[in-house]
N, C-alpha and C positions, 0 to 999 in steps of 0.2 A: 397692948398697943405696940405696934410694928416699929424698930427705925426706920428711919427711910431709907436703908441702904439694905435692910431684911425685905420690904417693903418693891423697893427693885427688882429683887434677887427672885423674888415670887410672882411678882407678874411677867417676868421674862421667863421663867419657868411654865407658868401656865399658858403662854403662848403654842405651847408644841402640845401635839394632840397625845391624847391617854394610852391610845395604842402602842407609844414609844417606852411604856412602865413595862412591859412584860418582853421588849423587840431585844432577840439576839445581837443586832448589829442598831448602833444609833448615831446618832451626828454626833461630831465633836464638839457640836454647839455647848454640848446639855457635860462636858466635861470641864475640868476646874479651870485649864487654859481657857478653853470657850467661852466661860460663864465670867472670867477675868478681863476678857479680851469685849465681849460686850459691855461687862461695867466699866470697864476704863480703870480699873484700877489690878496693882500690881496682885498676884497670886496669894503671898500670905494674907494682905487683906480681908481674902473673901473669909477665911478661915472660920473669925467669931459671926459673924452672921451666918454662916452656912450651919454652925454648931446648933444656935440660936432657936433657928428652922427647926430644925431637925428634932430639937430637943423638946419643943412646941408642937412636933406630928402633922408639921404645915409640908413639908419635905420629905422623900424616901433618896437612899441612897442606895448605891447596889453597884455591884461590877461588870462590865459588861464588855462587847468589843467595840471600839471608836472606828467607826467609817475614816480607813484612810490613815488611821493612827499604827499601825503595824499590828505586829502577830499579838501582842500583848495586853490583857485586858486589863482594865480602868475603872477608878471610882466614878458614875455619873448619879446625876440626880432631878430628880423629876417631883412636881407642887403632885400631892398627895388630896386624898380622896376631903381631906378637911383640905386640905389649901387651896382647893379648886372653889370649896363650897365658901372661904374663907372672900377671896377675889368677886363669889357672886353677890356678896353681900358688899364688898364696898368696893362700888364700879369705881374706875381710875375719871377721874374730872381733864381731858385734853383739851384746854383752849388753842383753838385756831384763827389765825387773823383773817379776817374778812377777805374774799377775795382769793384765799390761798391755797383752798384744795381741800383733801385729806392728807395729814400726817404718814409717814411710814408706816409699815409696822413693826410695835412695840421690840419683838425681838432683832429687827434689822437695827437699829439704834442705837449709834454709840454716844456717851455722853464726851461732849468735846471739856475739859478742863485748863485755864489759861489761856484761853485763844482766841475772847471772841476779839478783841482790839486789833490782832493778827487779823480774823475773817474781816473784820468791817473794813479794813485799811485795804486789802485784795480785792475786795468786792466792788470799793471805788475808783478803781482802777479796768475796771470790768464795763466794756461798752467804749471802750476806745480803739483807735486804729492800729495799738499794736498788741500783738502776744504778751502774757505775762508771764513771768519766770518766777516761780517760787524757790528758793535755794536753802541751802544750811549743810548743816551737817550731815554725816550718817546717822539715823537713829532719830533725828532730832523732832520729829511728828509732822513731817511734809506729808506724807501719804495722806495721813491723818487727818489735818488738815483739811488738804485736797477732796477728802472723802466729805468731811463736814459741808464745804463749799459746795459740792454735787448734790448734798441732800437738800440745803437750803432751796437752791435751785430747783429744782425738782419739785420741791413742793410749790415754789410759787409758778410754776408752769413751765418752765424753762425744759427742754428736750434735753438730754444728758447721755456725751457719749466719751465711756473712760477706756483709756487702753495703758496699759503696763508693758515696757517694753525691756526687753534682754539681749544679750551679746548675737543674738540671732535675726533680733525681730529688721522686716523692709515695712516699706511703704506700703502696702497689702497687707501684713501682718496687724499694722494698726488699725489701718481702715477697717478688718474683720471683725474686729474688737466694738470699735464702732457703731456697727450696722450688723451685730450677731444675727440678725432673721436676713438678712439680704444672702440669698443662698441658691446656686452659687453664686461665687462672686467674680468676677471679673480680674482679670492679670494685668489688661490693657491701663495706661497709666490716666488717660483722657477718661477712661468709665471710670476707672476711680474716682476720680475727681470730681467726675459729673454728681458724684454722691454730697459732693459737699457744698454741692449749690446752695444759696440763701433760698431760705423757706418761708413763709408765713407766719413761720414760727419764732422762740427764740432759741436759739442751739447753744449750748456748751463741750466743748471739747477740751480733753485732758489727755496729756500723754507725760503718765510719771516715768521716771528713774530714765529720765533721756539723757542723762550725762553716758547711759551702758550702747550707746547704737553705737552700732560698729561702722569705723570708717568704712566700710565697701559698699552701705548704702545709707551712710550720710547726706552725702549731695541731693538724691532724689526724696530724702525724705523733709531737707534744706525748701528744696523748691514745693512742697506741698505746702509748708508753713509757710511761706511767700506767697502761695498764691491765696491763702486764707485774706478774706475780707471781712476783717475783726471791724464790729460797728455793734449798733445798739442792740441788735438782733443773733450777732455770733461775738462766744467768747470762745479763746484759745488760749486754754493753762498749761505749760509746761513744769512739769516737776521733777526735779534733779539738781546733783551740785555742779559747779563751775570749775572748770572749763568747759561750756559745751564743746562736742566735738564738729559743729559748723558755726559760721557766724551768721546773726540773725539780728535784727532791731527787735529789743522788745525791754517792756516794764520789767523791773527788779524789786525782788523783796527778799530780804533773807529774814528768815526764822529763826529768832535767838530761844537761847535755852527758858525755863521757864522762871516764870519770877518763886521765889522758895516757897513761898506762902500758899500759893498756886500748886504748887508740888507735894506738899504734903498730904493733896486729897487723894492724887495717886496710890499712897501710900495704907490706905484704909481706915478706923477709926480705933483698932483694936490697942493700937498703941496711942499714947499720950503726945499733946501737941508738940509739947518740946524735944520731947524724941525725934516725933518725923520731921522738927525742922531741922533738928541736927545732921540729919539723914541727908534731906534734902539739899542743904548748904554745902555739905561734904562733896555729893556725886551734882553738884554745881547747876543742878533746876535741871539736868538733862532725863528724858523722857525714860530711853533705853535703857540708860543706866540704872533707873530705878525702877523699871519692868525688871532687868537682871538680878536685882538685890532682893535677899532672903533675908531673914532674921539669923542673927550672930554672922554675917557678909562682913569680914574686917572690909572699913572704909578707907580709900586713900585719904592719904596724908595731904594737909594743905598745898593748894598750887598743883599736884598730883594731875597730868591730864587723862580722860575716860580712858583712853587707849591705852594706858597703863593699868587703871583697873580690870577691863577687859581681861588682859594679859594677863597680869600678875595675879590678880582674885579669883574671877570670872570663870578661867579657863582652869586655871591650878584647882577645882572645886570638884571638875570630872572626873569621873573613874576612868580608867584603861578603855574597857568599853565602850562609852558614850564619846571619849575622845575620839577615837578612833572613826567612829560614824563619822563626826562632825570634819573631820578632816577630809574625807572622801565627799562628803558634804557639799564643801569648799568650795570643788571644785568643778561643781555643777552648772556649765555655761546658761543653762535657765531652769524655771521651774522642772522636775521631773516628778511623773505621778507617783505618790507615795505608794502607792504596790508594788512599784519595777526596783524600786532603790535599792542600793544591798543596805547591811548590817537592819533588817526589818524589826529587830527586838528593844532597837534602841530609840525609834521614833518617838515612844510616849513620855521616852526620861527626856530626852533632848527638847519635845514638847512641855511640860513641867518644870523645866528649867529658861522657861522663854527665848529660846534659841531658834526657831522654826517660823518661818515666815510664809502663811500659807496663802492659796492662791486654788480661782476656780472651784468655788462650790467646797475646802477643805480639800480638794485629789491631789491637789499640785503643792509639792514645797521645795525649798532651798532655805539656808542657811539667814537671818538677818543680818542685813549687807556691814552693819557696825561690828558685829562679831566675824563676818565672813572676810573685811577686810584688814581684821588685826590679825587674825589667824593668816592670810596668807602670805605677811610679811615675817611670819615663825617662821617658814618652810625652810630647810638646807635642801642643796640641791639635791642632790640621792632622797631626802625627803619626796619631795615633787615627784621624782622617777619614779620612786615607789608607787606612791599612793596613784599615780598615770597608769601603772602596768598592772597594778590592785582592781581598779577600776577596769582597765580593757577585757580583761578576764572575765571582768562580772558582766559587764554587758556581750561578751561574743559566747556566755552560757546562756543569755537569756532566750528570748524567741525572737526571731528575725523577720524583725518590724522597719518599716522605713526611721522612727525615732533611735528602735536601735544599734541599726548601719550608722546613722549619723554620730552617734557616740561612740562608738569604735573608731570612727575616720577622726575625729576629733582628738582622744585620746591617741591614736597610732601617729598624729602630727607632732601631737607635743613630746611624744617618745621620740620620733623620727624614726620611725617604724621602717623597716623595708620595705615590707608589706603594703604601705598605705598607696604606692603610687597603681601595683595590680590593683588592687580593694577601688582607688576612685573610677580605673578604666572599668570594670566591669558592674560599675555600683552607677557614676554618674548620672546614665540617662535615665534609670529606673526610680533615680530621687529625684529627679527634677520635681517631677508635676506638685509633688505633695509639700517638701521640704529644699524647693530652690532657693532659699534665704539664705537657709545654714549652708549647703552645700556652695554657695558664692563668697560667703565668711570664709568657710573652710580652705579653700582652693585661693583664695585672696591673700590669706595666711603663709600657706604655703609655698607662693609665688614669691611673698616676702625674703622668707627664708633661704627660699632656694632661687633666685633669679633666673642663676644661669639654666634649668631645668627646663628645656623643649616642652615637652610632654604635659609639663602644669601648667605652660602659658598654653597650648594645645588646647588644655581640658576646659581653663580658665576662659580662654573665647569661647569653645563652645556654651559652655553655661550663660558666658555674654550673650552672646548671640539669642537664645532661647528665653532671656528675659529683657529683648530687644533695646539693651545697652551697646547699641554702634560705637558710641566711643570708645569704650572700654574696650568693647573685642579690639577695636583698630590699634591699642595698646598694646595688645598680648601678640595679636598678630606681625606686628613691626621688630616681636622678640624672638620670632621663628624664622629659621635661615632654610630646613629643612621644606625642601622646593614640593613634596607631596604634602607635608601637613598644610605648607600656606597656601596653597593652590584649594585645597578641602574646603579651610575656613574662608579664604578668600569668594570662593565660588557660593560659599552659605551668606558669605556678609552681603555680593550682592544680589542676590535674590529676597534678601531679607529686604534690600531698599529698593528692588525694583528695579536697578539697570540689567537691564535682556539683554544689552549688546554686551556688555562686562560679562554676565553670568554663563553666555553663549560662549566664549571665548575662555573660559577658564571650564567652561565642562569639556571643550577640546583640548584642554591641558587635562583631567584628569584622565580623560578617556588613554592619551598619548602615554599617560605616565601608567595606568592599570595595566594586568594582565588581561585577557579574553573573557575571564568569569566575570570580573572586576567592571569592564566595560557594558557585559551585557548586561549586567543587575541597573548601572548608571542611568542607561540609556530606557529598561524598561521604566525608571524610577521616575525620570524626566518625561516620557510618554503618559504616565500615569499624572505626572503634576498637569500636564497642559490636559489633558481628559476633565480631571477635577474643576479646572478653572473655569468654574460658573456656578451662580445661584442656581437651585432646584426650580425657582418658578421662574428663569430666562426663557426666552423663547428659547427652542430647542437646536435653532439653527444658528449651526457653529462650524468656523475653517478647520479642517480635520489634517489639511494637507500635510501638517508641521509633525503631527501623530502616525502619516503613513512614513517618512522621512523616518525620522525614528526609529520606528519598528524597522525599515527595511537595512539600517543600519548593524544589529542585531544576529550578532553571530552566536549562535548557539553551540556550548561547552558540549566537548566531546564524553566526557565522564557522565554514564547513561542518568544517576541518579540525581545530578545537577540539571543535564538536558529536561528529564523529565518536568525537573518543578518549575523551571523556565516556558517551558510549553506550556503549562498549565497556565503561567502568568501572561504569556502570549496571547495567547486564547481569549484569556479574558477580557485584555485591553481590543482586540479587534472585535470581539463579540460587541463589547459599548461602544464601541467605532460605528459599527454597522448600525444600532439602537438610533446613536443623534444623528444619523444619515438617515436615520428611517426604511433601513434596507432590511424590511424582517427576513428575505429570502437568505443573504448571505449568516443574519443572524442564525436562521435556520440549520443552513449548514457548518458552521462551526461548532452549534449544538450537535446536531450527528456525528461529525468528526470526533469530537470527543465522547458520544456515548457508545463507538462503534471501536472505541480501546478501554470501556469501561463498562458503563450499560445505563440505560436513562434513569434510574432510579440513584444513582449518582448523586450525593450532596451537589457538587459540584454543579451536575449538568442540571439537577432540580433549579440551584439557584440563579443561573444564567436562564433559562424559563422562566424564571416569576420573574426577572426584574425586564423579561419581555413583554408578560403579559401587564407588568405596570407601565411599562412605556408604548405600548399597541390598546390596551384596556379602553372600551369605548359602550359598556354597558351601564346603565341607571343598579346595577346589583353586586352589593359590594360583597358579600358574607363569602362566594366562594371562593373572591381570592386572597381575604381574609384568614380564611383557615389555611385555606395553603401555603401561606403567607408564614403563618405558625407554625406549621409543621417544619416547616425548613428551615426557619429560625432556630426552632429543639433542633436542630441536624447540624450545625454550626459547626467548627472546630472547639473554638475560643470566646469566651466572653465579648472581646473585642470584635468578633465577627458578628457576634449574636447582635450587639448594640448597633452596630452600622447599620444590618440589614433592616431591624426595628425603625432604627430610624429612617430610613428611606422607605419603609412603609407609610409610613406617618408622614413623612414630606408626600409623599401620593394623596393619603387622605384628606391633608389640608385644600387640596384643589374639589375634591367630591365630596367632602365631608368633614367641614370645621370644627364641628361638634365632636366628631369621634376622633380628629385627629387633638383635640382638647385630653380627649380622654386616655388614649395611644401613649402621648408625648410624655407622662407620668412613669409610665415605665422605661421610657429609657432614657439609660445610667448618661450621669454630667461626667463632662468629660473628663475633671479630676478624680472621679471615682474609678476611673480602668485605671488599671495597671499593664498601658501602656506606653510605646513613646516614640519621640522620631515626626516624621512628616507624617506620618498618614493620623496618630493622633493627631496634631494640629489640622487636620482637615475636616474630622469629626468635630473638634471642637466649633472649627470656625461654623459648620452646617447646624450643629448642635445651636449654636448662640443666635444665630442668623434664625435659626423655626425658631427658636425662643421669643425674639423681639417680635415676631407674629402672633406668639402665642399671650403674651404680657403685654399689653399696650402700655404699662405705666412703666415699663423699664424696659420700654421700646428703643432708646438712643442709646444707653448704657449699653446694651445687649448688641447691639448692630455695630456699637466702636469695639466690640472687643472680637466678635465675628469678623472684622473688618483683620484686626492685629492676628487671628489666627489665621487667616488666609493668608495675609504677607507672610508670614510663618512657613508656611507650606511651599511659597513660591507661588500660590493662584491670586497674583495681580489683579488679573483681567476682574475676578470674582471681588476684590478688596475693590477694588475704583471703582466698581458699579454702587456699591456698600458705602461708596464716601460720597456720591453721587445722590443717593434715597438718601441720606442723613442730612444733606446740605437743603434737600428739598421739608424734611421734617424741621430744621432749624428758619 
């Protein structure tokens, strides 16, 4: 006869398939943290029952590598060829309340201990007008908790959407979390939002450890939970301690420690009751504290608070080495994937010593926030610098990833690096698209420290600007004296909101203040915005007058290798001149012009052809210019050439062929996926999201307001207002 705690230990075991007994690499599930971390109960605990197992032939053990767990392998254990057979003989009996669904499954289940009078008291409080706030301590089982509350939910029907948030995370960053299959996803703040409309359903939303958002996107994240319409159908759980860093109305509940009695289950069965109350009494019903405690763990002394154990026990217990991780550890502004981290041999001790707080499937960890933040009030300052210039070293050896530019920029701030002000100019635009969160903390930071610093309030709008924060840039901008920078920003901020007459009059101050190269790059740049400024399916007739202006303004640089690539981009803008004029004669001739200094076989002059024969195209037969289509596409420069031209095939198909332009639009890349930046991405984007909302009809208004944001983006107005125009008619 089983205990029930052998008994557990064996049907969460036989949850995972037979194949994982012989697999080189296995989840951390099936390891002693894992299999503790699922029972709810601390690590020595498992000890006598896993013995038990084993000793019974119901369980195999064996060493292996843990997914995620570093270079170093591990005791895991797997229900064995009798324990399998054991399980099919005596099925588990799961009563479900009528009405309520199916159950999880068995291995996703954590047993919640002490908490249901906590759950029931949150749960009535659930279906009112305002947000709830779960609070307590560090450590103290709010995640836990909150986790319980999502599963209850969920099984009686309730939709369930959790996001965890870090020193980095915006507004976007949660809603991803959110809506994981909603892909891509939108930057625009209005699409965002449109995601959180009332359903038909009933919704729960959770955003733990919000005491960690950073003030630089506080407010927008303030105004999301404001416009939440908490009623019988949406809940909004927030989880974190007090102080939030906004003010907000909402229900309060704090999480006291647990009642002793309560706590001793933690503790396992292997010891006698009066022992683990004494345990329990001692480290004061707290959760963490008694995840952290081993057997022979000296207990603080009465009145003693955690954070002294922590310190004084907790920490005094590590060797050189596992310290040393845990302190670089520290100071890990969010999850990072346990492959990239350094000190990689100390993962599995620092795991077995429940110190690791994992995240995302096991890939992601950092430090638990109760031991992360006793430890960082150890540090001496040379300490700190240390272990900052430890760290930048190890991330600028690693591979040069957008995650690990932003660790470098991070650590060379809190160094004050020299370096960091080169690194953000030649790093900013290229991390927007993927990582503009951290880089707006970063640079937020920065600004702090350094006020008087032109160049970071400089960088600082621009990143405003690009996550369409007018305030904020109008902030950074009123910090710059220097008459080029703020004439730059100034002329971006308004095109960003649309005044032409403002934006007209400060591109005559930039042009005034450039030199000759300077002006005619501006001027082809501003030709090219007002060309772009239209939906693919407008009628075709458009004032061009503003575009020959322009162009005739355009002096071209005497320096032959500049002249060159300015003619080429000349060329190009009057070739599509001539296209929405419908003058294929002059189109003609600009094609010959240029293949009579090259030769028609020309990427170039090929591709000014095809997008003639798609704008002249007047045949029921699609296939030849389909392939030609390709072939010139393979002849591209750049990825981001390739994707344009794609797409503008597919913007043609959708007129002769909705079907195939279904099939097209698959392949080409969302706009966050190039690695590019600047206007002309946000114009891909905006076309990108604009065919989308055609191509999706169920996330047709999402898709059209964010098409809508990237065209202002770009400066094409005229294309945004037409887009705010169909959306008023769809609403």
């Amino acid at each position: 006869m089983l205990s029930r705690p052998q008994e557990k230990l064996l049907r969460y075991l036989g949850t995972f398939p037979e194949a994982l007994d012989q697999a080189w690499d296995v989840p951390r599930d099936l390891s002693l943290p894992g299999l503790a971390e699922a029972m709810g109960i601390v690590r020595s605990g498992l000890n006598r029952p896993l013995h038990l197992l084993e000793s019974e032939q119901l369980i195999t053990v064996r060493v292996a590598h843990v997914i995620g767990g570093g270079s170093r392998r591990r005791q895991v254990y797997h229900a064995s060829e009798k324990g399998r057979l054991w399980l099919l003989e005596h099925p588990e009996d799961i009563a479900v309340d009528e009405g309520q669904g199916a159950p999880k499954e068995t291995h996703l289940h954590v047993e919640l201990i002490g908490r249901e009078e906590a759950i029931l008291e949150l749960e009535s409080l659930f279906g009112q007008q305002q947000p709830v706030l779960l609070g307590g301590l560090s450590g103290i089982g709010k995640t836990t908790v909150a986790q319980a509350l999502t599963s209850r939910a969920s099984v009686r029907g309730t939709s369930v959407h959790s996001a965890i948030v870090n020193e980095f995370s915006d507004m976007r960053d949660i809603i991803q979390q959110w809506f994981p299959t909603v892909k891509p996803l939108p930057h625009d703040t209005e699409a965002l939002e449109s995601l959180l409309e009332a359903a038909n359903k009933k919704r729960m939303f959770v955003i733990d450890d919000v005491h960690l958002i950073s003030p630089r996107h506080a407010m927008n994240i303030k105004d999301m939970i404001q416009s939440f319409h908490c009623d019988s159908n949406t809940t909004l759980l927030l989880v974190g301690r007090t102080p939030l860093p906004f003010d907000v109305e909402f229900e309060y509940r704090q999480l006291s420690a647990l009642d002793p009695e309560e706590a001793t289950k933690l503790l396992g069965e292997h010891l006698d009751l009066e022992h683990r109350l004494s345990i329990a009494k001692a480290l004061g019903g707290h959760p963490m504290a008694l995840q952290l405690y081993t057997e022979g763990t000296p207990l603080p002394e009465a009145g003693e608070d955690i954070q002294n154990f922590v310190e004084q026990t907790i920490l005094q217990n590590l060797g050189d080495d596992e310290l040393a991780a845990l302190d670089h550890y520290v100071l890990f502004p969010r999850p990072l994937a346990a492959k990239e981290v350094p000190h990689q041999d100390e993962i599995s001790d620092l795991d077995v010593h429940a110190l690791l707080r994992w995240e995302q499937d096991n890939t992601k960890l950092e430090i638990q926030h109760l031991v992360r933040n006793v430890r960082r009030t150890m540090f001496s300052k040379d300490r700190l610098t240390e272990l900052h210039q430890t760290s930048l070293n190890h991330w600028l050896l690693c591979e040069d990833t957008p995650d690990s530019q932003i660790l470098r920029l991070y650590h060379q701030l809190a160094l004050d690096d020299p370096g960091f002000k080169s690194q953000i100019e030649s790093q900013v635009e290229h991390l927007l698209p993927a990582q503009g969160a951290a880089i707006a903390v970063i640079l937020n930071r920065a600004v702090e420290q350094k006020p008087e610093d032109e160049m970071l309030h400089y960088w600082a709008g621009k990143v405003a600007l690009h996550r369409h924060e007018i305030d904020r840039a109008q902030v950074h901008l009123e910090a710059i004296s220097n008459e080029s920078l703020r004439s730059e920003l100034a002329y971006q901020k308004a095109i960003l909101e649309g005044d032409e007459a403002e934006s007209q009059q400060l591109l005559e101050a930039v042009l005034a203040q450039g030199n000759d190269v300077e002006a005619a790059r501006t001027l082809l740049s501003a030709a090219v915005q007002h060309l772009e400024d239209r939906l693919f399916d407008e009628p075709s007739e458009k004032a061009t007058s503003t575009i020959h202006s322009l162009l005739q303004d355009v002096k071209l640089p005497q320096r032959q290798e500049l002249r060159a690539a300015m003619m080429v981009s000349l060329s190009m803008i009057q070739h599509a001149v001539a296209l929405l004029e419908e003058d294929a004669q002059r189109a003609h001739e600009l094609r010959d012009a240029l293949a009579s200094i090259s030769d028609e076989h020309d990427p170039f002059v090929r591709l000014l052809k095809l997008k003639a024969s798609l704008r002249f195209h007047s045949s029921d037969h699609l296939e030849p210019i389909i392939t030609e289509a390709e072939e010139v596409i393979q002849r591209q420069p750049t990825t981001f050439h390739k994707a344009a031209l794609r797409l503008t095939l597919t913007e043609f198909l959708w007129a002769h062929d909705s079907e195939r332009a279904h099939v097209m639009f698959e392949d080409v890349p969302q706009p966050d996926a190039l690695q590019s930046k600047g206007i002309a991405q946000q114009r891909y984007a905006g076309r990108w999201w604009y065919l989308h909302s055609k191509l999706t009809s169920e996330q047709s208004l999402m898709s059209m307001r964010e098409a809508s944001r990237c065209f202002r983006s770009a400066g094409c107005h005229s294309a945004s207002r037409t887009l705010v125009k169909r959306m008023h008619r769809l609403l």
